[in-house]
C-alpha positions in Angstrom: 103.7 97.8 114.5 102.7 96.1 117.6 99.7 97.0 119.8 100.4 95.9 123.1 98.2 96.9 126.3 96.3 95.2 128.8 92.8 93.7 128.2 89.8 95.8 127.6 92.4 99.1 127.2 91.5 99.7 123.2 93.8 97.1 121.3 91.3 95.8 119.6 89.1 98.7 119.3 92.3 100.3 117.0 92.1 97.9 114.8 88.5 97.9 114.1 88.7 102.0 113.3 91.6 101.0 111.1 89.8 98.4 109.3 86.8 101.1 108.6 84.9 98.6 110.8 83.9 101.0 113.5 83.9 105.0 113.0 86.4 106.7 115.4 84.9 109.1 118.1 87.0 111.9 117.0 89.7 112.5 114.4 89.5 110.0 110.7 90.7 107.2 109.3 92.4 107.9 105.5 93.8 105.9 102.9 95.5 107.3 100.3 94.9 110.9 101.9 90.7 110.0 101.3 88.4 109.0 104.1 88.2 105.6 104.3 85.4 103.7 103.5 85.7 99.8 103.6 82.4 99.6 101.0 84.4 100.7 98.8 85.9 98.3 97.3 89.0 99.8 95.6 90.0 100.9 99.5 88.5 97.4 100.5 91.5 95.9 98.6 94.2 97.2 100.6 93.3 96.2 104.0 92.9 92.5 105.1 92.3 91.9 108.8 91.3 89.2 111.3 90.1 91.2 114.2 87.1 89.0 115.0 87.0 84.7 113.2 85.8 84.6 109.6 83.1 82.7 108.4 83.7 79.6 107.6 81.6 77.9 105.0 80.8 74.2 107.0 80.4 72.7 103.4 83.9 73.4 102.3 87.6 72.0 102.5 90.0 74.5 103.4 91.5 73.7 100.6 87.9 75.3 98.8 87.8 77.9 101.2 91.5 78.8 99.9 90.2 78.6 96.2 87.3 81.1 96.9 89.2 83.5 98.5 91.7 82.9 95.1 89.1 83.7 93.1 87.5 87.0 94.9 90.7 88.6 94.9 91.9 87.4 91.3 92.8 90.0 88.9 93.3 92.6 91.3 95.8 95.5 90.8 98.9 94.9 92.3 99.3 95.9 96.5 102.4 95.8 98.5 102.4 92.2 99.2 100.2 89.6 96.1 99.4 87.5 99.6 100.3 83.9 100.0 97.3 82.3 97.8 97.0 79.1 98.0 99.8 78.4 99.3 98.8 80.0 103.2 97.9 76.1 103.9 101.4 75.5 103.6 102.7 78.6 105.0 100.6 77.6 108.5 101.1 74.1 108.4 97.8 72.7 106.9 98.3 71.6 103.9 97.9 67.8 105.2 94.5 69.1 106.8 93.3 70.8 103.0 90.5 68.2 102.5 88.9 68.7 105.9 85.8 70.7 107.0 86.0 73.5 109.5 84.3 71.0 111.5 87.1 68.9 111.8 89.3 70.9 113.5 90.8 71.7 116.8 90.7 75.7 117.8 94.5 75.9 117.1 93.8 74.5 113.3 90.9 77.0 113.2 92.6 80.0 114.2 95.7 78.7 111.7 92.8 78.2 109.1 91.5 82.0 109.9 95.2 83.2 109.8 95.6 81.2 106.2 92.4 82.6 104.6 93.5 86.7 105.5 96.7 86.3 104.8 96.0 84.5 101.0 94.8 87.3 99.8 96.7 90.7 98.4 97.0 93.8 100.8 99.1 97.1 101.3 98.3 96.5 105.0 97.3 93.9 107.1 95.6 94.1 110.3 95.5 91.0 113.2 94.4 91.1 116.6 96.4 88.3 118.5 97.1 86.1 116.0 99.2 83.9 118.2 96.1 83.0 120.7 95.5 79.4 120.9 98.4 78.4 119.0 101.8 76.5 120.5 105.3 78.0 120.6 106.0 75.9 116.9 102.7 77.3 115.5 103.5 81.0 116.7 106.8 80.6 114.5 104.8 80.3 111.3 102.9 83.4 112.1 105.9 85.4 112.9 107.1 84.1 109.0 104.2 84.7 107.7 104.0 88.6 109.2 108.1 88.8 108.3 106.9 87.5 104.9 104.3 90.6 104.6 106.6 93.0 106.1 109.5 91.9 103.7 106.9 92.4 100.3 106.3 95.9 101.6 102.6 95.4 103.5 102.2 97.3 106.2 101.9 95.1 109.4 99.7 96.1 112.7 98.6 93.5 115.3 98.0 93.5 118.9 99.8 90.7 120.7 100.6 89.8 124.6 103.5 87.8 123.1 106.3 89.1 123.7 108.6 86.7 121.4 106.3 87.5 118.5 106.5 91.0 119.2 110.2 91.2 119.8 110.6 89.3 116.4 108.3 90.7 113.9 107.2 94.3 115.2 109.6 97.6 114.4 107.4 99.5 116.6 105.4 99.1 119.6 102.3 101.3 120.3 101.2 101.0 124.2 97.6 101.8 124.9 96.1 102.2 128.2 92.7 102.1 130.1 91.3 105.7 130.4 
């Protein structure tokens, strides 16, 4: 599902509530017909999002930021999509950049880094909020794959894009929100 709208009209707030980030005004958020609870870690292991840039550790490769996100999410129960592991440098294009530091990179590589490090790890849904900002047309291409990828292992897939390619391509579904 996409989650198209203008700026400032709630795209981004969505995904937080989803995410158990932020606690709706009204109404709940369930996973598995419970209330959701993202301290929790057995819920905790079905969502990954990128709603806001992760931290990145300045004293590691990506290639050891991949490793540790590896070895969090290791010998967890099966969810609809096992999540690229360390293969997500490859998927986005970085596995030439694997023994640089966060440092060392452009904002393009960074949000391509931040896209890599969600997307390595296992999730029944995953959430992103523009993933295709900062990135050029042959970048965005490797996002939609990666999101097609998801989609095809059963994930389910919500972002909020102004692209409309991306969109078009990977998105069954668009939801339009407005400014109140």
């Amino acid at each position: 599902m996409a989650v198209r709208g203008p700026n400032g009209a709630g795209k981004t707030t969505l995904l937080r509530v989803l995410a158990g980030r932020l606690r709706p005004s009204s109404g709940t958020v369930q996973l598995h017909g419970r209330r959701f609870d993202e301290r929790d870690r057995d819920a905790r292991r079905h969502i990954a999002a990128l709603i806001e840039p992760p931290t990145l550790y300045p004293d590691l490769t990506l290639r050891d930021h991949l490793a540790l996100i590896e070895t969090a999410w290791s010998g967890e129960r099966a969810t609809s999509w096992s999540g690229l592991g360390a293969g997500a440098l490859d998927a986005f294009g970085l596995e030439p950049l694997a023994d640089r530091f966060p440092h060392e990179l452009s904002s393009g590589q960074r949000q391509l880094v931040s896209l890599a490090v969600t997307c390595a790890r296992p999730c029944s849904v995953l959430l992103l909020d523009e993933p295709e900002q900062r990135l050029d047309p042959d970048r965005r291409a490797l996002v939609a794959e990666a999101l097609l990828r998801a989609r095809a292992s059963g994930a389910a897939v919500a972002f909020a894009s102004h692209d409309a390619e991306l969109v078009g391509r990977v998105a069954d579904v668009q939801l339009q929100v407005s400014q109140a």
